[in-house]
Structures are given as structure tokens and as C-alpha cells.
C-alpha positions, 0 to 999 in steps of 0.5 A, spaced: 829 151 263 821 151 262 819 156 257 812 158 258 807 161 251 801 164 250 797 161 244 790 163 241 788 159 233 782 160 231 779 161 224 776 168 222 769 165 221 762 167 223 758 163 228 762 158 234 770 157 232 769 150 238 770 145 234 776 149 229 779 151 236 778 144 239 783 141 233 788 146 234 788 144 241 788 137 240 794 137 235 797 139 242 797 132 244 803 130 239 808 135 243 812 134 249 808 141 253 803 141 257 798 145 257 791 148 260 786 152 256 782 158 258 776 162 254 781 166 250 787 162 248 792 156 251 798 156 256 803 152 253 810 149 257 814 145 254 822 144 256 825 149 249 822 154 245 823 149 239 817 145 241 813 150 242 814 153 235 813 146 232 806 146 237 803 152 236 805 151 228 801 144 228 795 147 232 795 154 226 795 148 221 790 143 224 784 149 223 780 149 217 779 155 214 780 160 208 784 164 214 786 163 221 790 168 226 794 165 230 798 169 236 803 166 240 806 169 246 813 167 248 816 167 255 823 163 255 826 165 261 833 163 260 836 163 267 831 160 271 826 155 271 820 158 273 812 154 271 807 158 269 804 155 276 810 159 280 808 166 275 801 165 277 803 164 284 807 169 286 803 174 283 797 171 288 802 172 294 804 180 292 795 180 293 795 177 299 791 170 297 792 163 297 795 159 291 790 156 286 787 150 288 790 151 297 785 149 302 783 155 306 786 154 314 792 148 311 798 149 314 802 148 307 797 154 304 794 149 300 
């Protein structure tokens, strides 16, 4: 099973939160998920919902500050292994495009 999670920590302060963001981030690293971050928060997979949570807690406590909102945002599709590569995919393909990253004219799509 993959379980896939939207995660958006960051301190309510004034000015740039790069540096906050970029610890919470960080504190990823010491998890068994992989990740891709975006401008407005951070795709997570991971094998089980547990690590997820222990993940995003790690990243909500990484960032410094007086207060910190934290989202978390869980797909944990318990029938199916689906990626969030897969999700993006299949949504592409209802659009008529190629996946992510495929070469136009190559035989696989890619």
C-alpha cells in the first residue's frame, strides 16, 4: 500500500518563511517517505499512514515560532497501490497529454 499526503508547515510570521519551511522540509529526511516539494506545500508517499503522521509531526516541530499552521492532507487508498506519479498520470491522460517528463514522438510515451 502507498499512502500519499498533502503537507503545508509554515510559521505565521511577516516577510519570507524559506528558511522555517526549509526545516520542516529537512526533518523529512529521517522518514522512510519520499518526497517532492511545490510552492504551496509538499507531496509525501510513504508505505503506512503511521509514518506519515510521525513525518509531518517531525516537520510541524522543526519550525520555529510563536505559532505554526500546519495542513495535512491524507490519501491512504487501502485497496490499491497507487503513486502519486500514477494519480498525476491518469489525470493527464483523461486531458489527452503525455505523462510528466515523456519525450514528445517516443514510443512508450515517455
Amino acid at each position: 500500500m502507498t499512502v500519499v499526503a498533502f503537507l503545508s508547515v509554515a510559521p505565521v510570521i511577516e516577510g519570507s518563511m524559506a528558511s522555517e519551511v526549509a526545516k520542516a522540509v529537512a526533518a523529512l529526511d529521517d522518514f522512510d517517505v519520499s518526497y517532492e516539494t511545490t510552492p504551496m506545500g509538499t507531496t509525501i508517499e510513504a508505505a503506512d499512514a503511521a509514518t506519515v503522521f510521525a513525518a509531518a509531526q517531525a516537520a510541524h516541530e522543526a519550525v520555529d515560532g510563536d505559532r505554526v499552521s500546519t495542513l495535512l492532507k491524507i490519501d491512504d487508498k487501502r485497496t490499491k497501490t497507487t503513486t502519486a506519479g500514477e494519480k498525476v498520470e491518469a489525470v493527464e491522460g483523461h486531458l489527452g497529454r503525455p505523462p510528466p517528463g515523456a519525450s514528445p514522438g517516443s514510443s512508450d510515451g515517455r
